[in-house]
PDBQT receptor file of N, H, CA, C and O in Angstrom, charges set to zero:
ATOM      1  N   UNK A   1      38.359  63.914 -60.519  1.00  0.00    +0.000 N 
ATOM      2  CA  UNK A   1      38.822  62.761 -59.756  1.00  0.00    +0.000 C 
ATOM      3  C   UNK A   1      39.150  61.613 -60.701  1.00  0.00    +0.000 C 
ATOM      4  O   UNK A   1      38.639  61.487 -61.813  1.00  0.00    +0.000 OA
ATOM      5  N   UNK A   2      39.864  60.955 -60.273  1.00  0.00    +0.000 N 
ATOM      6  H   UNK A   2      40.280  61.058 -59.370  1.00  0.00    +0.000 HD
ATOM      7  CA  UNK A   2      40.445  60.035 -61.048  1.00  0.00    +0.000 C 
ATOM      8  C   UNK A   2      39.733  58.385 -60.811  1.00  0.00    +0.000 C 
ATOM      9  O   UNK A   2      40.052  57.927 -59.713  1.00  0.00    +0.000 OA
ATOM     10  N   UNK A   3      39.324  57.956 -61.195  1.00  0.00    +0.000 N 
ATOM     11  H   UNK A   3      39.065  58.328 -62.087  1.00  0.00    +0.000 HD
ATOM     12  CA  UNK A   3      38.646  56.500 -60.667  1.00  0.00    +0.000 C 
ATOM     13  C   UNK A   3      38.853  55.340 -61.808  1.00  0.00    +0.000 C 
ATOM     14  O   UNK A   3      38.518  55.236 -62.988  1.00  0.00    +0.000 OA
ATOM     15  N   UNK A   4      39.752  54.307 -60.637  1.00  0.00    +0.000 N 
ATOM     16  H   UNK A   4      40.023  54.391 -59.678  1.00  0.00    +0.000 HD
ATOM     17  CA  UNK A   4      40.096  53.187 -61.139  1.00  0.00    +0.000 C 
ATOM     18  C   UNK A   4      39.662  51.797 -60.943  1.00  0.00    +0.000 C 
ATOM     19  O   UNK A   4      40.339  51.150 -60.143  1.00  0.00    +0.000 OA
ATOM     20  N   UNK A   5      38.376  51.027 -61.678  1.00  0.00    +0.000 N 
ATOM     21  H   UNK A   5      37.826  51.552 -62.327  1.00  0.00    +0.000 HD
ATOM     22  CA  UNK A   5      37.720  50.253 -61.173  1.00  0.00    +0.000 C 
ATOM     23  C   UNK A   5      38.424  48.918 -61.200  1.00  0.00    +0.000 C 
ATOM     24  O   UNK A   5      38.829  48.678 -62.337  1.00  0.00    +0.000 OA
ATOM     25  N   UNK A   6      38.646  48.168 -60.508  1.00  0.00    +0.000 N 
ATOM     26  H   UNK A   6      38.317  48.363 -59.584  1.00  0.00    +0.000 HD
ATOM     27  CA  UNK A   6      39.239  46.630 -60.800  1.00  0.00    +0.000 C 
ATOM     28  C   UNK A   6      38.349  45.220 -60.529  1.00  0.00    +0.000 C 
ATOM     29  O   UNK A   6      38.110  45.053 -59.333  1.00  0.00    +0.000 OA
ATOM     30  N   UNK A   7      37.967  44.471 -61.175  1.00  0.00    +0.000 N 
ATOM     31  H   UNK A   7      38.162  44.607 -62.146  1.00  0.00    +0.000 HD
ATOM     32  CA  UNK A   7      36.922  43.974 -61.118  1.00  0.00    +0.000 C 
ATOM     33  C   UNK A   7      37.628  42.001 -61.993  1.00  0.00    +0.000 C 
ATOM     34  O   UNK A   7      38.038  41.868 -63.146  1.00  0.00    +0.000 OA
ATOM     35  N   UNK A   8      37.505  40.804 -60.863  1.00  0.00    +0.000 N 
ATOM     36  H   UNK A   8      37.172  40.912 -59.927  1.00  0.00    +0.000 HD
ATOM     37  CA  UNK A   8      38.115  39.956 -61.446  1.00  0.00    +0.000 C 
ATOM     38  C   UNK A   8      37.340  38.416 -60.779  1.00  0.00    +0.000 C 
ATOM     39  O   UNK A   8      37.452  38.049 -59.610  1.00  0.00    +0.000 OA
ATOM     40  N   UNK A   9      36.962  38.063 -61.308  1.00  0.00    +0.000 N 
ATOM     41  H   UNK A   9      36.870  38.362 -62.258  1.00  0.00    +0.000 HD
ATOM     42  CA  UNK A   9      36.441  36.618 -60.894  1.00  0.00    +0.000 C 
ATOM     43  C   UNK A   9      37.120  36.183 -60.113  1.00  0.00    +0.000 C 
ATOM     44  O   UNK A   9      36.760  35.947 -58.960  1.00  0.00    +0.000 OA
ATOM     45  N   UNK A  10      38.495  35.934 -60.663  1.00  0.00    +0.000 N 
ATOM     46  H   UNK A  10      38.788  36.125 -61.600  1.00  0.00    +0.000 HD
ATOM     47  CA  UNK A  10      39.577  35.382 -59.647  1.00  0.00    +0.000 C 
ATOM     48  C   UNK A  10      40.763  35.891 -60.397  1.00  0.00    +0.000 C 
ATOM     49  O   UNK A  10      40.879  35.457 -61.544  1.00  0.00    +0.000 OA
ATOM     50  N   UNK A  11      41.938  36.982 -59.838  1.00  0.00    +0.000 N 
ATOM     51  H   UNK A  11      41.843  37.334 -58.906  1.00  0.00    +0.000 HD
ATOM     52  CA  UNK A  11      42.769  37.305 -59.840  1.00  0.00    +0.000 C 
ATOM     53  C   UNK A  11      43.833  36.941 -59.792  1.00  0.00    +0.000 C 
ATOM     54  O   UNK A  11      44.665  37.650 -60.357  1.00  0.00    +0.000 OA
ATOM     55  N   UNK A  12      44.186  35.999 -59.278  1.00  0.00    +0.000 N 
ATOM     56  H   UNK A  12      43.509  35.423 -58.819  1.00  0.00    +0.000 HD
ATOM     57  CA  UNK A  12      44.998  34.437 -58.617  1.00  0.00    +0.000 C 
ATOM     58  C   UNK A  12      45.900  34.521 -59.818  1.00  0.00    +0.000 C 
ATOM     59  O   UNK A  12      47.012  34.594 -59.295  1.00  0.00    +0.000 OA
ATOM     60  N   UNK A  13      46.065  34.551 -61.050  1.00  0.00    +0.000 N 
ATOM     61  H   UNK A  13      45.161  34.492 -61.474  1.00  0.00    +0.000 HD
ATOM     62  CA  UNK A  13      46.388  34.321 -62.312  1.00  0.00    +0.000 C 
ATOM     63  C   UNK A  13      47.431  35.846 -62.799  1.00  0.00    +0.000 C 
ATOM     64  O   UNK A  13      48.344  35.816 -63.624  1.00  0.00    +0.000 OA
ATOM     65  N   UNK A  14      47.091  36.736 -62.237  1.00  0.00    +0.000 N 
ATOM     66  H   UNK A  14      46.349  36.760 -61.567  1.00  0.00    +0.000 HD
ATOM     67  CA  UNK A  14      47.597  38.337 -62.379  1.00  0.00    +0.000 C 
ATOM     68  C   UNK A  14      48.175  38.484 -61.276  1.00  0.00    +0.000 C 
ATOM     69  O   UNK A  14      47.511  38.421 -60.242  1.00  0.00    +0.000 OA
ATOM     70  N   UNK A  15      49.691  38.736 -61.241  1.00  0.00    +0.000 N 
ATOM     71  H   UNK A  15      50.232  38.786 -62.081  1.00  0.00    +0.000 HD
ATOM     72  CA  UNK A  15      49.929  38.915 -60.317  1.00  0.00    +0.000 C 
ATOM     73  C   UNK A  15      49.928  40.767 -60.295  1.00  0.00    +0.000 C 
ATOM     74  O   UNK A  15      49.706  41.545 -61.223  1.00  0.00    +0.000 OA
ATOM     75  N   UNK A  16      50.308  41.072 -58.681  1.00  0.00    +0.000 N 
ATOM     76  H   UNK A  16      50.489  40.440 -57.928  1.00  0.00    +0.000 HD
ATOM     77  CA  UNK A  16      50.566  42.446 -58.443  1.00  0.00    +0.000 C 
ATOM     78  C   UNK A  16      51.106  43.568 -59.163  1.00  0.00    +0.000 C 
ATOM     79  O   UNK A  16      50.592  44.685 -59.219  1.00  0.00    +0.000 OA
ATOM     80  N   UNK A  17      52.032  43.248 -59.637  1.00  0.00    +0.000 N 
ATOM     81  H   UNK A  17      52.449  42.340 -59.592  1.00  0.00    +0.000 HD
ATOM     82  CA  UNK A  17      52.699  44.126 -61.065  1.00  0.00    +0.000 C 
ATOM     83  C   UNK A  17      52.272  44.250 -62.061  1.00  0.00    +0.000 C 
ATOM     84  O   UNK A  17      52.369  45.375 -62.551  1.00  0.00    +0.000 OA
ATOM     85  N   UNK A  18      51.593  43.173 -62.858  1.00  0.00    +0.000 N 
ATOM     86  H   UNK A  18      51.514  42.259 -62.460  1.00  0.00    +0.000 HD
ATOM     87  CA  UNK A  18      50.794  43.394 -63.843  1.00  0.00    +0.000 C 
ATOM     88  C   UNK A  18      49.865  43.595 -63.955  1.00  0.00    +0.000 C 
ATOM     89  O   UNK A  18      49.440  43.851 -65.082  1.00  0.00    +0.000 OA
ATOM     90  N   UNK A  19      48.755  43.592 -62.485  1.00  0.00    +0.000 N 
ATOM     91  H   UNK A  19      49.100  43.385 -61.570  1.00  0.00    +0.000 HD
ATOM     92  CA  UNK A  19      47.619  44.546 -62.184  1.00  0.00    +0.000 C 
ATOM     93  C   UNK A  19      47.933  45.892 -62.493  1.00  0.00    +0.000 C 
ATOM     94  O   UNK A  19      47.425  46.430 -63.477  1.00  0.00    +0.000 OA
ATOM     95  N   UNK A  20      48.879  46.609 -61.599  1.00  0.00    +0.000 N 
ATOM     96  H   UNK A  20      49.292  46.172 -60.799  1.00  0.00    +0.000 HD
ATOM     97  CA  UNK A  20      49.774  47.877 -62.004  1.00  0.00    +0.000 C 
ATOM     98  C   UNK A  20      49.827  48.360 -63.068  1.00  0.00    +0.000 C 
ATOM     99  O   UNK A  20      49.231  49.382 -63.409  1.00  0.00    +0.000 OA
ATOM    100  N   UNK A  21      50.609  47.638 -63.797  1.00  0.00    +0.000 N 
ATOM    101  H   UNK A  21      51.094  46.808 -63.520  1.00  0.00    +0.000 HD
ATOM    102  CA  UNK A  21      50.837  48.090 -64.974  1.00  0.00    +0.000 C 
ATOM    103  C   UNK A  21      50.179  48.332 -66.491  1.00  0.00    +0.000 C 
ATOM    104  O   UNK A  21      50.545  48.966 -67.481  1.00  0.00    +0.000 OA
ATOM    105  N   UNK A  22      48.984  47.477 -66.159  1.00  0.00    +0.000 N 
ATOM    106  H   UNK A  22      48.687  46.961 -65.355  1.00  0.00    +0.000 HD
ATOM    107  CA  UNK A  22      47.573  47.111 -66.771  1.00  0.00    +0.000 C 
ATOM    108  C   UNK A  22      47.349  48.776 -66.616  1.00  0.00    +0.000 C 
ATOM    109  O   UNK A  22      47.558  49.573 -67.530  1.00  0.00    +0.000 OA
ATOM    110  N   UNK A  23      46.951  49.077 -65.467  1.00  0.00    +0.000 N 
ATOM    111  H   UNK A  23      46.782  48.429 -64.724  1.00  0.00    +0.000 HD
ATOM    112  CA  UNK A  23      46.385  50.494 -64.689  1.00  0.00    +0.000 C 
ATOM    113  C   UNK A  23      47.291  51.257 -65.478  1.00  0.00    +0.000 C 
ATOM    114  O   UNK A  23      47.123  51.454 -66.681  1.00  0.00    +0.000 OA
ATOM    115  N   UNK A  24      48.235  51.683 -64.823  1.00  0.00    +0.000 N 
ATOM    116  H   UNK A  24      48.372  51.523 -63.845  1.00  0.00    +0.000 HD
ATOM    117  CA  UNK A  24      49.230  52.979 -65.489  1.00  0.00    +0.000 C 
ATOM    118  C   UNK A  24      48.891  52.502 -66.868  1.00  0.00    +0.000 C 
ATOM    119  O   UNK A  24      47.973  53.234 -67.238  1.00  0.00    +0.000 OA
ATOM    120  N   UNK A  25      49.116  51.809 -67.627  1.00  0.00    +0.000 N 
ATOM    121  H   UNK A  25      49.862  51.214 -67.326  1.00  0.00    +0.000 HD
ATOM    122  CA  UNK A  25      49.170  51.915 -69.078  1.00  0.00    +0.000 C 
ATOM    123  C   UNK A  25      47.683  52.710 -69.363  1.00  0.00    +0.000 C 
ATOM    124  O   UNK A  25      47.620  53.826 -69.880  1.00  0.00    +0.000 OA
ATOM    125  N   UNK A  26      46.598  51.980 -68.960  1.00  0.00    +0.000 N 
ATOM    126  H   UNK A  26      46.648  51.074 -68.540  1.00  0.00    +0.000 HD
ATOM    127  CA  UNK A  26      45.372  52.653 -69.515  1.00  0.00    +0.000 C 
ATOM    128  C   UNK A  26      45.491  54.282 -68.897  1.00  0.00    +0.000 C 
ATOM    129  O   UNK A  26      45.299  55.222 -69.668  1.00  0.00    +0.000 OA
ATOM    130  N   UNK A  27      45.847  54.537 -67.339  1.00  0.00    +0.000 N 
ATOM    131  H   UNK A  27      46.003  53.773 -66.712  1.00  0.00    +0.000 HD
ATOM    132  CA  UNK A  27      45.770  55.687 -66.910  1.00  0.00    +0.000 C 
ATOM    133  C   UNK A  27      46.421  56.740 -68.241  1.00  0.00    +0.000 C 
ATOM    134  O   UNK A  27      45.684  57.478 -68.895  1.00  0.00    +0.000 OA
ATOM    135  N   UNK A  28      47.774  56.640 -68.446  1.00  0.00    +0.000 N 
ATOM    136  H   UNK A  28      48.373  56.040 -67.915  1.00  0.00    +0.000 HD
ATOM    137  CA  UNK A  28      48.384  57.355 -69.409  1.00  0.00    +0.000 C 
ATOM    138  C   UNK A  28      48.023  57.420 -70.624  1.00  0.00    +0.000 C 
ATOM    139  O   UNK A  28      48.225  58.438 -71.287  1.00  0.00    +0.000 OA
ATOM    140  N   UNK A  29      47.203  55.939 -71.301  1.00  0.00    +0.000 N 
ATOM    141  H   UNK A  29      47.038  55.112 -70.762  1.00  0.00    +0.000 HD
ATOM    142  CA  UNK A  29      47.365  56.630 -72.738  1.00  0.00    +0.000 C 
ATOM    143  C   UNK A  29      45.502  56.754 -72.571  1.00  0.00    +0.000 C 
ATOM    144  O   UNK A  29      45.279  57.578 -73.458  1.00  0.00    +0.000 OA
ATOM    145  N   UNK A  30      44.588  56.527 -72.167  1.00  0.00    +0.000 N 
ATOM    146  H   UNK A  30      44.769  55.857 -71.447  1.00  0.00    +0.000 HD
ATOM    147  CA  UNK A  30      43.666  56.982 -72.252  1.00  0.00    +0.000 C 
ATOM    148  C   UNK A  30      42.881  58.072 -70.933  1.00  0.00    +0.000 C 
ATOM    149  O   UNK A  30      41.815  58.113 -70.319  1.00  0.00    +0.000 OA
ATOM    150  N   UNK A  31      44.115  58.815 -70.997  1.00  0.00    +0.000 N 
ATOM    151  H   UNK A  31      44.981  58.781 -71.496  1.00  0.00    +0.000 HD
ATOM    152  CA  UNK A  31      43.174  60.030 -70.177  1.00  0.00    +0.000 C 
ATOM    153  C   UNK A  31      42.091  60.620 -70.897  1.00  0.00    +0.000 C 
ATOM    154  O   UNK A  31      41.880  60.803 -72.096  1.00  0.00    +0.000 OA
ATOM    155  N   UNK A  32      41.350  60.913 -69.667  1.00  0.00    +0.000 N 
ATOM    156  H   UNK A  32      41.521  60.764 -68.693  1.00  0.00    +0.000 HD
ATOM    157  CA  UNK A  32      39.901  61.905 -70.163  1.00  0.00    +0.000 C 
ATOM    158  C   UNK A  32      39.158  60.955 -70.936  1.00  0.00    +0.000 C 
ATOM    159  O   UNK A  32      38.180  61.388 -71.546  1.00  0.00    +0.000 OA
ATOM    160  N   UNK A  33      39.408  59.884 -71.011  1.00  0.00    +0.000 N 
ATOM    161  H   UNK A  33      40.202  59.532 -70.515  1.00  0.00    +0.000 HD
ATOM    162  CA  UNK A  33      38.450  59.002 -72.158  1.00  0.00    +0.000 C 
ATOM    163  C   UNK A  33      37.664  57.711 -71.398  1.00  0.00    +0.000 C 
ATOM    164  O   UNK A  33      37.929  57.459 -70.223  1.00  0.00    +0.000 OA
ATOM    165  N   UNK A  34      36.976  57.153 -71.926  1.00  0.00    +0.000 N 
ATOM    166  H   UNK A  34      36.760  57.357 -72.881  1.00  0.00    +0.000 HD
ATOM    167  CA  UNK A  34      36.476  56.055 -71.051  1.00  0.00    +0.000 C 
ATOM    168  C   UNK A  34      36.128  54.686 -71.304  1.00  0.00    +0.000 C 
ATOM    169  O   UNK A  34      34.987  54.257 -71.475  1.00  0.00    +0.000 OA
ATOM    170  N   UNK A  35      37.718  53.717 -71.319  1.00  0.00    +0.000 N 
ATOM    171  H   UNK A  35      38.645  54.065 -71.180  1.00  0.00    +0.000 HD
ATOM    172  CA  UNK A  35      37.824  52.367 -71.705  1.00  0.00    +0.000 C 
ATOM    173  C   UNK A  35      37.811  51.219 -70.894  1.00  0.00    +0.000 C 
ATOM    174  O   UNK A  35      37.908  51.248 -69.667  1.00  0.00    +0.000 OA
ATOM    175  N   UNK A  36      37.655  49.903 -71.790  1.00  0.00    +0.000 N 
ATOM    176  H   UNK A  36      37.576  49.880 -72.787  1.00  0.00    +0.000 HD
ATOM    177  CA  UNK A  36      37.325  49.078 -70.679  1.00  0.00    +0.000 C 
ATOM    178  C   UNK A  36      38.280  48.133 -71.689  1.00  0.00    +0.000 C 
ATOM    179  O   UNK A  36      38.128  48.047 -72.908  1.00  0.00    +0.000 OA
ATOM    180  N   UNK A  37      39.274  47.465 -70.910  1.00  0.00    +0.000 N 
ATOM    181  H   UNK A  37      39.398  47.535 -69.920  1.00  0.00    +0.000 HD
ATOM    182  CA  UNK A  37      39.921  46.229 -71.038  1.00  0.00    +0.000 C 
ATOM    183  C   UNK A  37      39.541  45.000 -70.735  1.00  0.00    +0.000 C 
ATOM    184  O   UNK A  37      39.791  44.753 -69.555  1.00  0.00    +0.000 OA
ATOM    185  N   UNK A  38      39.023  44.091 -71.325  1.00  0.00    +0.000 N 
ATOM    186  H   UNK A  38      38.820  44.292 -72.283  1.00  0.00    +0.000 HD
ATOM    187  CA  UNK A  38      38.842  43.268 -70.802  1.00  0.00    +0.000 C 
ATOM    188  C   UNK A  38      39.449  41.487 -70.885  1.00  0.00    +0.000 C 
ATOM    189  O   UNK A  38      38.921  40.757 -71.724  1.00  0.00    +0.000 OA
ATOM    190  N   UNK A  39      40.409  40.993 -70.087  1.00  0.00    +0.000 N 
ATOM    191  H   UNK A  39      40.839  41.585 -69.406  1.00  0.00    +0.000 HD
ATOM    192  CA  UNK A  39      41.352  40.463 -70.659  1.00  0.00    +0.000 C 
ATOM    193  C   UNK A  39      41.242  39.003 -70.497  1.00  0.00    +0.000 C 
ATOM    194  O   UNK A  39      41.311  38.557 -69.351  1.00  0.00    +0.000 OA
ATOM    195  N   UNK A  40      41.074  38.169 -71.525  1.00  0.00    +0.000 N 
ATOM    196  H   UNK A  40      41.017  38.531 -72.455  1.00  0.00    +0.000 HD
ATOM    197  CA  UNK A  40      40.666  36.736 -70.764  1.00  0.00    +0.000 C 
ATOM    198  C   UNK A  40      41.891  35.910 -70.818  1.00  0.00    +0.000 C 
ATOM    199  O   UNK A  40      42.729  35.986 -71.716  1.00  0.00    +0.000 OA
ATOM    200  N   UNK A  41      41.956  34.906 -69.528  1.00  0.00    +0.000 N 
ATOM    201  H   UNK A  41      41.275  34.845 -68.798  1.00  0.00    +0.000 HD
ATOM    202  CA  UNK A  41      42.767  33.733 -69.230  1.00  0.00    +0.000 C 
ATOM    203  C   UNK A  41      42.265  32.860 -68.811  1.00  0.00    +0.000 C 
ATOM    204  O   UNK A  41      41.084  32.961 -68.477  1.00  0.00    +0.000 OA
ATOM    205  N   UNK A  42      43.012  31.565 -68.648  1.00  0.00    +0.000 N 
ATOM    206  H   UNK A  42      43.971  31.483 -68.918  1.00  0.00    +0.000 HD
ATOM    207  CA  UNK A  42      42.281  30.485 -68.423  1.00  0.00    +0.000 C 
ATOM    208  C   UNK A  42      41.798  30.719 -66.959  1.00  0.00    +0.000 C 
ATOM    209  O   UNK A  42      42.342  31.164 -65.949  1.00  0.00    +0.000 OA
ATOM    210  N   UNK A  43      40.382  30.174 -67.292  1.00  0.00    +0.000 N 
ATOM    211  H   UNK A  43      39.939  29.813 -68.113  1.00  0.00    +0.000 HD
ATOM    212  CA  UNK A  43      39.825  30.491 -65.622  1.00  0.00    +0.000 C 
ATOM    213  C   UNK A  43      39.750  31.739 -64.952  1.00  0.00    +0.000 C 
ATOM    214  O   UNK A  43      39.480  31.767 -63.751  1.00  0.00    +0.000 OA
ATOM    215  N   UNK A  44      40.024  33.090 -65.795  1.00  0.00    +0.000 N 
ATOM    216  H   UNK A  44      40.244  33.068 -66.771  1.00  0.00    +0.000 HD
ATOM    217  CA  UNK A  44      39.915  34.104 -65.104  1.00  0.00    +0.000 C 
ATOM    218  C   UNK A  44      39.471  34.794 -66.057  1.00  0.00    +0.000 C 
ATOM    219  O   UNK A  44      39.686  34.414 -67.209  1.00  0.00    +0.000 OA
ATOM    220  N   UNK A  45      38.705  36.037 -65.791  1.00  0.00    +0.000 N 
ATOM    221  H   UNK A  45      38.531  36.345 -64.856  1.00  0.00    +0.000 HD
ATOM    222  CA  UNK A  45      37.925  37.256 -66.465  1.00  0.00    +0.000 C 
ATOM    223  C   UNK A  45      38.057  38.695 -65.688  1.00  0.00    +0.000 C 
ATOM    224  O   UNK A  45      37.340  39.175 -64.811  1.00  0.00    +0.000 OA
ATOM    225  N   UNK A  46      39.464  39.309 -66.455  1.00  0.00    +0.000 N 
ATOM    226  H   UNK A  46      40.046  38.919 -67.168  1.00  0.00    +0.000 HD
ATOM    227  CA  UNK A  46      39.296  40.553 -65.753  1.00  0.00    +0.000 C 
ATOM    228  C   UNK A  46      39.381  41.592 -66.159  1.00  0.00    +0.000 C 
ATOM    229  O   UNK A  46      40.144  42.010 -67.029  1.00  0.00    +0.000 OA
ATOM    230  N   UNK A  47      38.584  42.142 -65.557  1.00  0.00    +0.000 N 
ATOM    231  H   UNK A  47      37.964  41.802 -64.850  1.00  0.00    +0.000 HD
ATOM    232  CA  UNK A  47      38.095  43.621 -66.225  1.00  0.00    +0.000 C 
ATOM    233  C   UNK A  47      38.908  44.651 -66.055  1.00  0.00    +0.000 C 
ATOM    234  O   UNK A  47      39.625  44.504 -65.065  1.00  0.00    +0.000 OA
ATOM    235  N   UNK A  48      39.115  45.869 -66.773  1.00  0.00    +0.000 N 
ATOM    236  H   UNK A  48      38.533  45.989 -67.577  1.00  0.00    +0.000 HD
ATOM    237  CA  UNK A  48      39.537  46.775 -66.172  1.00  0.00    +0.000 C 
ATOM    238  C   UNK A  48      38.342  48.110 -66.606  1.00  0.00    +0.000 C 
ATOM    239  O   UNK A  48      37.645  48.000 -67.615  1.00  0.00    +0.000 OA
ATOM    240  N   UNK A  49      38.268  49.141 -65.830  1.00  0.00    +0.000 N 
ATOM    241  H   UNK A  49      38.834  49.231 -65.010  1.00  0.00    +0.000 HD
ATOM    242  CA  UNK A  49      37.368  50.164 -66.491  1.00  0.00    +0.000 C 
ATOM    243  C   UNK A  49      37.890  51.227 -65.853  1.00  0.00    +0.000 C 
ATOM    244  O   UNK A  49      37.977  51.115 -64.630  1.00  0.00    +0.000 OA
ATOM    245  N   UNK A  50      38.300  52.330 -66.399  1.00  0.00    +0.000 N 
ATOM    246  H   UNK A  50      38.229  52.420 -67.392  1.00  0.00    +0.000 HD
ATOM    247  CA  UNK A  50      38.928  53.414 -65.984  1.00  0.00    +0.000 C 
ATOM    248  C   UNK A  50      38.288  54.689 -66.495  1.00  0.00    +0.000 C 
ATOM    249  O   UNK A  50      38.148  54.798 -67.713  1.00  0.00    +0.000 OA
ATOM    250  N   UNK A  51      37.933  55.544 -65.794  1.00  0.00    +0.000 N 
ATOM    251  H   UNK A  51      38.047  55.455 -64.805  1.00  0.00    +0.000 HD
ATOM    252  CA  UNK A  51      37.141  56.753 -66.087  1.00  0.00    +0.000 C 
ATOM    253  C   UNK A  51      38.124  58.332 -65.602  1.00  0.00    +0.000 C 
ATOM    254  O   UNK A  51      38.137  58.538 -64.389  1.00  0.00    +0.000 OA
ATOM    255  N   UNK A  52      38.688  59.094 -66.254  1.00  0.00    +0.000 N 
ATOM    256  H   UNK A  52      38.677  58.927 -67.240  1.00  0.00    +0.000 HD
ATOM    257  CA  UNK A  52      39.431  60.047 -66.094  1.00  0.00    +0.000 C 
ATOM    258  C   UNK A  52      38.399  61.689 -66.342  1.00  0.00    +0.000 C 
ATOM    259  O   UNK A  52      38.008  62.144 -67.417  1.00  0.00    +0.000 OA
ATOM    260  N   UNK A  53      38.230  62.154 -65.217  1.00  0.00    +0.000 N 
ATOM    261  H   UNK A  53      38.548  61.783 -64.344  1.00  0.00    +0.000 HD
ATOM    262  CA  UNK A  53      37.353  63.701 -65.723  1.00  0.00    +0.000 C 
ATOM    263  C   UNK A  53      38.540  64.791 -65.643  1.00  0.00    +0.000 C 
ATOM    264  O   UNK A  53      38.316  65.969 -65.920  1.00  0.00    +0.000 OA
TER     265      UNK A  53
């Protein structure tokens, strides 16, 4: 199963597409592996953590 965690103080700052694309990028280049992005902006902290089995 594939599991994609999204996790953001306040999101407000990311919009919809670049949530996305955040995702697909990690989905593709780190399959089977298990990374965590974590990306700071002003006023926001967001995580990404993606787990591929």
């Amino acid at each position: 199963l594939n599991k994609l965690t999204f996790s953001a103080a306040n999101s407000t700052n990311l919009s919809t597409k670049q949530q996305i694309f955040l995702g697909n990028l990690l989905s593709d280049k780190f399959s089977r592996h298990f990374y965590e992005l974590k990306l700071s902006r002003p006023n926001v902290l967001v995580k990404f953590q993606i787990c591929l089995a």
